[in-house]
C-alpha positions as CSV (number, residue, x, y, z in Angstrom):
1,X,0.0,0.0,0.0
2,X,1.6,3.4,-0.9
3,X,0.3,6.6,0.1
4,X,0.4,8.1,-3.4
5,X,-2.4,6.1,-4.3
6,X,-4.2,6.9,-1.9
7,X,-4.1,10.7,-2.7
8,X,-4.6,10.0,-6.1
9,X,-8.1,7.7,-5.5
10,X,-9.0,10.4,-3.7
11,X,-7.9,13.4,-5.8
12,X,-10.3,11.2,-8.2
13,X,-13.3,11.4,-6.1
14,X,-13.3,7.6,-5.1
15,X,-14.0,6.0,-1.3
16,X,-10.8,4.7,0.5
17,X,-11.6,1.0,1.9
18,X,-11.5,1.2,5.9
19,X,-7.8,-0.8,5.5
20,X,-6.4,1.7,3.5
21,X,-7.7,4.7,5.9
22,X,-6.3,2.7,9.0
23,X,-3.1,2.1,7.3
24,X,-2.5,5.9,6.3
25,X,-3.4,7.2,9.9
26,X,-1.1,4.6,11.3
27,X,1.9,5.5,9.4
28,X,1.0,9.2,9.5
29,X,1.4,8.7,13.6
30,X,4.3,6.6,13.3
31,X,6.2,8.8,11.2
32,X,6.0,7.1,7.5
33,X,4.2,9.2,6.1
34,X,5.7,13.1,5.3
35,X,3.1,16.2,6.6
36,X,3.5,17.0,2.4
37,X,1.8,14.0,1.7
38,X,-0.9,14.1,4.4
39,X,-1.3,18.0,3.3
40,X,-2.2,16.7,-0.3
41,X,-4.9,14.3,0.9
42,X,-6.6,16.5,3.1
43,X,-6.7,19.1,0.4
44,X,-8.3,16.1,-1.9
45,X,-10.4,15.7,0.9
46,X,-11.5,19.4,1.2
47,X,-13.1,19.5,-2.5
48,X,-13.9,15.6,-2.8
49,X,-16.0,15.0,0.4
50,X,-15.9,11.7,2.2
51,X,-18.5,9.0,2.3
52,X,-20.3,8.3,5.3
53,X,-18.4,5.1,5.7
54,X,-15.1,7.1,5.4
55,X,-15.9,9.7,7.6
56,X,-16.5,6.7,10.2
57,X,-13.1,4.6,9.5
58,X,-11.1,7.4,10.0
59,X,-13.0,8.7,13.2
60,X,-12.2,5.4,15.1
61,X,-8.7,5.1,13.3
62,X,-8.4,8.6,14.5
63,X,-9.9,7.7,18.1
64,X,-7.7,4.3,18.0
65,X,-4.6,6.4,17.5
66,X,-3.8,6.7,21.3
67,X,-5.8,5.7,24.5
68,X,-9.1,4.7,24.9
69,X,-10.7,5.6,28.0
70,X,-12.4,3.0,30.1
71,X,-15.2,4.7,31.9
72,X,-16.4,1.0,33.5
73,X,-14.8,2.4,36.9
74,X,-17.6,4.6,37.3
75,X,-21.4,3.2,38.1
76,X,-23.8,4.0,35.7
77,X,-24.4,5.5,32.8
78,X,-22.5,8.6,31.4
79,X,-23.3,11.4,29.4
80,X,-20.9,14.0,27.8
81,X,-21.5,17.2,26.2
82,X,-19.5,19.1,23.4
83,X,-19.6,22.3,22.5
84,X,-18.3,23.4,19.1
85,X,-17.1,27.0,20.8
86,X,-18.5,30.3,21.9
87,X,-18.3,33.3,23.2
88,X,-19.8,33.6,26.9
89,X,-20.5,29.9,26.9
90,X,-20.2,28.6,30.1
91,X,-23.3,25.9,30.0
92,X,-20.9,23.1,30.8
93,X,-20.8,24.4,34.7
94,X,-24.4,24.7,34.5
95,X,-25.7,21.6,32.8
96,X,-22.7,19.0,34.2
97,X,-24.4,20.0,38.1
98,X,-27.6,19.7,37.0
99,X,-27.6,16.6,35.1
100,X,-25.8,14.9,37.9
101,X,-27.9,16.2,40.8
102,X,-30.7,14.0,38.3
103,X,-28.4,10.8,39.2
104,X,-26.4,10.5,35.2
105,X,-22.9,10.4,36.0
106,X,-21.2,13.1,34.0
107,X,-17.6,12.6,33.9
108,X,-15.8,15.1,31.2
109,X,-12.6,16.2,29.4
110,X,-12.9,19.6,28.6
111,X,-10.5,21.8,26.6
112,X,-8.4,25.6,27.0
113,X,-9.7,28.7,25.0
114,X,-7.6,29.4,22.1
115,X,-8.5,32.4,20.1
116,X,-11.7,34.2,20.7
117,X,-13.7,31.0,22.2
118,X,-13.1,30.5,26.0
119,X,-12.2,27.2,27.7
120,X,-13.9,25.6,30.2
121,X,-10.8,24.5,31.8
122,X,-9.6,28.1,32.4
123,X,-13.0,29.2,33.5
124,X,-12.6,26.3,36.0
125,X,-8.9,27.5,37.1
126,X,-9.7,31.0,37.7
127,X,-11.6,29.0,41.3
128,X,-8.8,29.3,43.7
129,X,-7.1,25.6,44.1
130,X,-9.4,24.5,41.6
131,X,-7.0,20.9,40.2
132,X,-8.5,20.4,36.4
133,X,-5.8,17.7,36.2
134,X,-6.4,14.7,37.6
135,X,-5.1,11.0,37.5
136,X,-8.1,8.4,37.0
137,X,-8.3,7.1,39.6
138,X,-8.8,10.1,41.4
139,X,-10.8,11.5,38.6
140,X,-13.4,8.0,38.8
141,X,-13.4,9.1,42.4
142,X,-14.8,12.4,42.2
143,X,-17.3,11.4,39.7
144,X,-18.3,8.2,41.7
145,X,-18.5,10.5,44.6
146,X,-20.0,13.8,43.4
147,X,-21.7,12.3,40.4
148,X,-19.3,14.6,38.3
149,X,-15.8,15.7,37.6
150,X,-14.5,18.3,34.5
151,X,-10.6,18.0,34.0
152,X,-8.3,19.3,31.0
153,X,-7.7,16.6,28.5
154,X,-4.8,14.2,29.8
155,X,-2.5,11.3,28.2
156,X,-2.4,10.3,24.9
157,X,-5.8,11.0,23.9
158,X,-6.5,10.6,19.7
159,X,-2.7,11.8,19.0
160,X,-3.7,11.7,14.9
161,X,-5.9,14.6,15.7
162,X,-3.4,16.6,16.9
163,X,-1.4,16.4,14.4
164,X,-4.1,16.4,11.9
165,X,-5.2,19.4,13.2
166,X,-2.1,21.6,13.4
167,X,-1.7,20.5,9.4
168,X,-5.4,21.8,8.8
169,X,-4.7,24.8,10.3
170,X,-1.3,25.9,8.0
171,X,-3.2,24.3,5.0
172,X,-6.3,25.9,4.3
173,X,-8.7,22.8,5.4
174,X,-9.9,23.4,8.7
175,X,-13.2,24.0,7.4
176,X,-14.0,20.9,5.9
177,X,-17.0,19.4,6.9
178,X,-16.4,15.7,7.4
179,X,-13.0,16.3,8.5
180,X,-14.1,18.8,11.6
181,X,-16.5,15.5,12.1
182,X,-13.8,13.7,12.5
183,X,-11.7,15.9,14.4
184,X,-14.6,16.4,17.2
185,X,-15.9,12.7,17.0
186,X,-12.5,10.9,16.8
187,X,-11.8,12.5,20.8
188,X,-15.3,12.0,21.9
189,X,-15.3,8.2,21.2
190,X,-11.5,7.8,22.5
191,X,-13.1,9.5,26.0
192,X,-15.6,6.9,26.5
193,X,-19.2,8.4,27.5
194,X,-22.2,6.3,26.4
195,X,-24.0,9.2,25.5
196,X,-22.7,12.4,23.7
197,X,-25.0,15.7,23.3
198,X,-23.4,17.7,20.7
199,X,-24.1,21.7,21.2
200,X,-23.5,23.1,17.9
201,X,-22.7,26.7,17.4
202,X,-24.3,28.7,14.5
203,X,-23.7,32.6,13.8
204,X,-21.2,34.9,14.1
205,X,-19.7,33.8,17.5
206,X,-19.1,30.0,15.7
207,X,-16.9,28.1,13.7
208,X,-19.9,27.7,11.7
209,X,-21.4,30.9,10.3
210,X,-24.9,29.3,8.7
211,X,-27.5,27.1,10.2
212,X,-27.4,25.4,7.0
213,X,-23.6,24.3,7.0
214,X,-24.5,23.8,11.4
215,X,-27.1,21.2,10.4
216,X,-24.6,19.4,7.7
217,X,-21.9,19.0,10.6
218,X,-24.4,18.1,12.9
219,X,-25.9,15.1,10.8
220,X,-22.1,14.0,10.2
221,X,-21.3,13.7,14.1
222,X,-24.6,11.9,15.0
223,X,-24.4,9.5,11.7
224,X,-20.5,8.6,13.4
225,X,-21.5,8.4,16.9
226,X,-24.7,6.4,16.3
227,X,-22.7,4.0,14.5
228,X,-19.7,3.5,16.8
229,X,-22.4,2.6,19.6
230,X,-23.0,5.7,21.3
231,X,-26.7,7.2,22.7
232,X,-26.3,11.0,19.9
233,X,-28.8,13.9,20.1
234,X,-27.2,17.6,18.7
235,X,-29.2,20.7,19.0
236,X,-28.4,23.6,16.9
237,X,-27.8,26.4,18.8
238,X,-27.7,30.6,18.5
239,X,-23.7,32.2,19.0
240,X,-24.9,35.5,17.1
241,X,-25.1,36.7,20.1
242,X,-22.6,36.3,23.0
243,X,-24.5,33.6,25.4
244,X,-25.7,35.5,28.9
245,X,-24.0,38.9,29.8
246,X,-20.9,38.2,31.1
247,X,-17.7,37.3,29.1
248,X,-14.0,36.1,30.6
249,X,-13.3,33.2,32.9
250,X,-14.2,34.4,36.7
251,X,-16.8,36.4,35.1
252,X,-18.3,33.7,33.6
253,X,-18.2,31.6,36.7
254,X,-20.0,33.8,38.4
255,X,-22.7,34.2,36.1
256,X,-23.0,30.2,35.8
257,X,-23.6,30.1,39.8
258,X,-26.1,32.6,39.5
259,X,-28.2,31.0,36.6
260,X,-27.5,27.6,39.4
261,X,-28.9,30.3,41.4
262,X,-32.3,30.6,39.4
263,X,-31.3,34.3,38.8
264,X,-29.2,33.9,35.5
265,X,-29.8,35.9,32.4
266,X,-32.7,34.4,30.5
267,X,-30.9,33.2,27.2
268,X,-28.7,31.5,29.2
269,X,-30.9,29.6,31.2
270,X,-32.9,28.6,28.4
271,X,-30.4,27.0,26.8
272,X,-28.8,25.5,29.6
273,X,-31.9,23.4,30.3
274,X,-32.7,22.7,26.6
275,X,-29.2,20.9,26.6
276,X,-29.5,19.6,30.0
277,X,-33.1,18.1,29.4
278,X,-31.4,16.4,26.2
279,X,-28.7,14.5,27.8
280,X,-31.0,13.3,30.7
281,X,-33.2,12.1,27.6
282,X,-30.0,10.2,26.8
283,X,-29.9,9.1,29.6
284,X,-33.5,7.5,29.2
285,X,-34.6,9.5,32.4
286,X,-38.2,10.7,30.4
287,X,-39.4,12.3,27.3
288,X,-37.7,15.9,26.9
289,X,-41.0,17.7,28.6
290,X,-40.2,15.2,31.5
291,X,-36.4,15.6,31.4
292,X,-36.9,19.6,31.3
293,X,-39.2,19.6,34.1
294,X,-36.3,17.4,35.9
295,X,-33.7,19.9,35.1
296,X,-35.5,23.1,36.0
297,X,-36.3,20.8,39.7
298,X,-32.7,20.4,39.9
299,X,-32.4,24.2,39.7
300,X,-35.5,24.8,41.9
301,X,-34.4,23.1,44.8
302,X,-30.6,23.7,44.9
303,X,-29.2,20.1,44.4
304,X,-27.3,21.7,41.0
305,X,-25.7,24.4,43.0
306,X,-25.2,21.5,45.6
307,X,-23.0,18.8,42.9
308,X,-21.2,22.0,41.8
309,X,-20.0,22.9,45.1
310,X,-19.2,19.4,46.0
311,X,-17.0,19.0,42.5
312,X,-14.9,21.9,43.8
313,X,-14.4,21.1,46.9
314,X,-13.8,17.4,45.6
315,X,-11.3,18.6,43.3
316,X,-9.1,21.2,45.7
317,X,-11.2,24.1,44.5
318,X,-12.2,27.2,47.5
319,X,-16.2,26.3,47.4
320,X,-16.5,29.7,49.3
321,X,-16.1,31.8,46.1
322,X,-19.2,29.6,44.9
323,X,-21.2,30.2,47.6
324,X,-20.6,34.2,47.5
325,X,-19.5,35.2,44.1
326,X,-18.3,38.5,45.6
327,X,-15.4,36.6,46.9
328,X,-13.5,35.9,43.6
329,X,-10.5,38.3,43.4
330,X,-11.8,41.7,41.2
331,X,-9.7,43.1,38.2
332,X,-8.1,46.7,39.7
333,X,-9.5,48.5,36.4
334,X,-12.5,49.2,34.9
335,X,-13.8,51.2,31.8
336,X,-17.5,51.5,30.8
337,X,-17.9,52.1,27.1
338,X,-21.0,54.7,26.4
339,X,-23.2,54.2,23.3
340,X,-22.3,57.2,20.9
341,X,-26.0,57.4,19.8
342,X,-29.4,56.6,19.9
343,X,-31.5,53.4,18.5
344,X,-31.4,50.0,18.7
345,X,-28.9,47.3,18.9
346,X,-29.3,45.7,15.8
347,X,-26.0,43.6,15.7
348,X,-23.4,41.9,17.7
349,X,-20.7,40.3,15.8
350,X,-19.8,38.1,19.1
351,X,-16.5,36.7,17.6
352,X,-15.4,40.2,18.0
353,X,-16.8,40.6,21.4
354,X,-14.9,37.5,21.6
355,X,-11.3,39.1,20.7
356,X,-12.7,42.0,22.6
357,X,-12.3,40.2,25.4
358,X,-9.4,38.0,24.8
359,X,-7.8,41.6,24.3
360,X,-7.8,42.3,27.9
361,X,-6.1,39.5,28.9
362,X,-8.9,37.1,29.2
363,X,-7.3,34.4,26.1
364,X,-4.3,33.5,25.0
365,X,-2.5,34.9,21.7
366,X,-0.5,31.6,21.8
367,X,-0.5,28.0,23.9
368,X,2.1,29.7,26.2
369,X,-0.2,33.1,27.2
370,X,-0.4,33.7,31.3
371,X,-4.9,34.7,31.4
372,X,-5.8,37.3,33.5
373,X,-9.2,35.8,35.3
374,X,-10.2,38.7,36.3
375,X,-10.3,40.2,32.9
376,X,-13.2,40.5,30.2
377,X,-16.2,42.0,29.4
378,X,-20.0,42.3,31.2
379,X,-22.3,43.6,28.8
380,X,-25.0,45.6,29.6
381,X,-27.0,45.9,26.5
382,X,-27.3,43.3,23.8
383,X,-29.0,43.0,20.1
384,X,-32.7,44.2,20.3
385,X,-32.4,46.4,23.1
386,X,-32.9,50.1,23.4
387,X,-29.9,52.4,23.8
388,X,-30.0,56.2,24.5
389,X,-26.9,58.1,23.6
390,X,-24.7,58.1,26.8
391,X,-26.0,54.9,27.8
392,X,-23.4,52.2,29.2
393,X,-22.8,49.4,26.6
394,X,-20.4,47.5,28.3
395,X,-17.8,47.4,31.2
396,X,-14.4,46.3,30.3
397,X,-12.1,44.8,33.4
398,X,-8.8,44.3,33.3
399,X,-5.3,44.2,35.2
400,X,-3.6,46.2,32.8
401,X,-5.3,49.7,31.8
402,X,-2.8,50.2,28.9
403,X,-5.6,47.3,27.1
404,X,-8.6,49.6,27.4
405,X,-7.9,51.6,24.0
406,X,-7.3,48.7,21.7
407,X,-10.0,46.3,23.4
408,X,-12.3,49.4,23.3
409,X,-12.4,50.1,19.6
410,X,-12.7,46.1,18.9
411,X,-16.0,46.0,21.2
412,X,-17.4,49.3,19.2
413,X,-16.6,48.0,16.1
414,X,-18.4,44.7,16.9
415,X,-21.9,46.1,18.0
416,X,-24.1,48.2,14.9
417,X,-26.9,50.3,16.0
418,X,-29.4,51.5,14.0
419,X,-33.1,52.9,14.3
420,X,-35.0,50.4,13.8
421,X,-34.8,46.7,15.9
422,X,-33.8,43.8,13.9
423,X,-35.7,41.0,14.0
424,X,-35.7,37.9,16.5
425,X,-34.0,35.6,16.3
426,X,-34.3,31.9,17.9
427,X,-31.8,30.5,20.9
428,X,-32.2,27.2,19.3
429,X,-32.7,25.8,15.3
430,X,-32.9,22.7,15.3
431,X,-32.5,19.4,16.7
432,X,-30.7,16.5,15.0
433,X,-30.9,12.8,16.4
434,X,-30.4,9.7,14.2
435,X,-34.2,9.6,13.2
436,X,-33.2,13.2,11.4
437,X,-33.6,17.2,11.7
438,X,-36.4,19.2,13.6
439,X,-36.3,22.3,12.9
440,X,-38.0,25.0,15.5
């Protein structure tokens, strides 16, 4: 078998046999086969699609590639959630404590921000003595004993994708369907879960800018997951705008407690127990109305705030910052940014709130960037409301007020207001399951 030929059947726009995709990833890993060579199949790849059966080889050859978790260790079933990236998203510490407080074990692998989505690992961090890395058997402890545990992504998980991915990204073919499918699924099956709800941005926040192209991915990563054996449900979901007020990692903390608090924004919380109530579905606890109802419960009587307090504590983290927010340290500057005229807001490109953000010293430029978790953005109006000239837009924090000018102009050119509102738009599109696509 040479790797030539399997550019060229590909360059030609036919199917690679699953032999000939496991031989290519395992020589690829090992070393046999050049980056130049790889570069020209994914390019092949990019214009000639893959098959569904492809799409699936490679995914476990991908997943194979390294270790394969062995969640047996921990009693009953377990659900994972991915999100494909956002700005303000910080449902995983809202949906992980609620789903467990419903009994479904959640035991995660979460990733760092890069660019202008956030991580939930640094969110996590910016809890004093918070430990997001954890051996397993300490990490089957916490989740056997709070019924959850989120840690950074350890060991030798789907090693193809890494180098897979840092090829994409020099080569122009990051943004190829089936191979983001197999980038996303390849790690999700290597980590274990029975069930996997995929959360799939759409908008100007997300990877994906249409509901259209959302969908497409969507149907990919449910199509592998379903076959490999695993429970899949994605829901299509709104990053036009940045998700809740509050952007940067304590900041977003906070507001997760607060939604755990029944007092989070309302976006927010709507989503939150949309996704929650679809991985309790997964894990057969009800229809959706049923799981919902169990979700906002969870909510309603405290036992989510409970399991997140008891992960934190569980996992070296202060619980008391949890328990009053106004405890977690405060950036020593502040700027509020005043809306130059009248109207409404008609846009928010939340990528750019995003880099906004990232600007202050909330993300990292590169892998090695120290994050300021104190820094970011709350907003105080978003797309639809009604600003008067002089009103306050936004608060900026930071720990270095030389940021404020450059982070300043990046949030103003990122919000449009105009005199007439725009039209609403929905928090979530659609829903994709193997049976196929509801649209709302």
């Amino acid at each position: 078998m040479r790797m030539y030929d399997l550019i060229m059947k590909k360059r030609n726009g036919e199917a690679l046999t699953k032999e000939e995709i496991q031989y290519m990833i395992t020589e690829y890993v090992n070393g046999k086969i050049p980056d130049y060579q790889m570069s020209a199949f994914l390019m092949a790849v990019y214009f000639r699609g893959m098959t569904e059966e492809e799409t699936l080889a490679m995914t476990l050859a991908v997943a194979h590639s390294g270790d394969m978790v062995d969640l047996s260790g921990i009693e009953g079933m377990k659900v994972d959630k991915h999100s494909t990236g956002g700005v303000g998203d910080k449902t995983t510490l809202i949906i992980a404590p609620i789903v467990a407080s419903c009994g479904v074990k959640v035991a995660k692998m979460s990733g760092r921000g890069l660019g202008h989505t956030g991580g939930t690992v640094d969110k996590m961090e910016s809890i004093p003595g918070m430990q997001t890395s954890l051996d397993r058997e300490k990490f089957f402890e916490v989740v056997n004993q709070t019924g959850l545990s989120v840690i950074g992504q350890s060991g030798n998980l789907a090693p193809a994708d890494k180098k897979l991915y840092a090829l994409r990204d020099v080569t122009a073919t990051v943004d190829s369907i089936p191979l983001i499918a197999v980038s996303i699924m390849s790690k999700k099956l290597a980590a274990g879960n029975d069930g996997i709800l995929l959360d799939v941005k759409t908008g100007s926040g997300a990877f994906m800018k249409t509901v259209e192209d959302s969908i497409a991915l969507a149907k990919e990563m449910v199509s592998i997951g379903e076959n490999a054996g695993k429970k899949m449900v994605a829901l299509i979901t709104n990053m036009d705008i940045p998700l809740g007020y509050n952007i940067g990692n304590s900041l977003e903390v906070i507001e997760a407690v607060e939604t755990l608090q029944g007092r989070g924004p309302k976006d927010l919380t709507e989503v939150c127990l949309q996704l929650a109530a679809n991985m309790l579905y997964l894990a057969k606890k009800g229809n959706i109305e049923e799981c919902r109802q169990l979700a906002e419960d969870a909510i309603n009587s405290g036992r989510a705030l409970e399991r997140l307090i008891a992960m934190v504590e569980a996992q070296g983290g202060n619980a008391d910052v949890i328990r009053d927010t106004n405890k977690f340290a405060k950036a020593p500057y502040q700027r509020e940014v005043l809306a130059e005229k009248s109207g409404y807001i008609a846009h928010m490109n939340a990528e750019g709130c995003g880099i906004a953000s990232s600007m202050l010293g909330a993300g990292r430029e590169t892998k090695d960037s120290v994050i300021d978790f104190t820094a970011g953005i709350v907003l105080k109006k978003k797309t639809g409301d009604v600003v008067k000239e002089g009103d306050v837009l936004a608060i900026l924090y930071t720990s270095n007020d030389s940021l404020f000018e450059n982070a300043q102009e990046q949030y103003r050119n990122s919000i449009v207001i105009m005199e007439q509102p725009p039209k609403e738009e929905p928090l979530i599109y659609a829903r994709v399951t193997p049976n196929g696509v509801e649209k709302y």
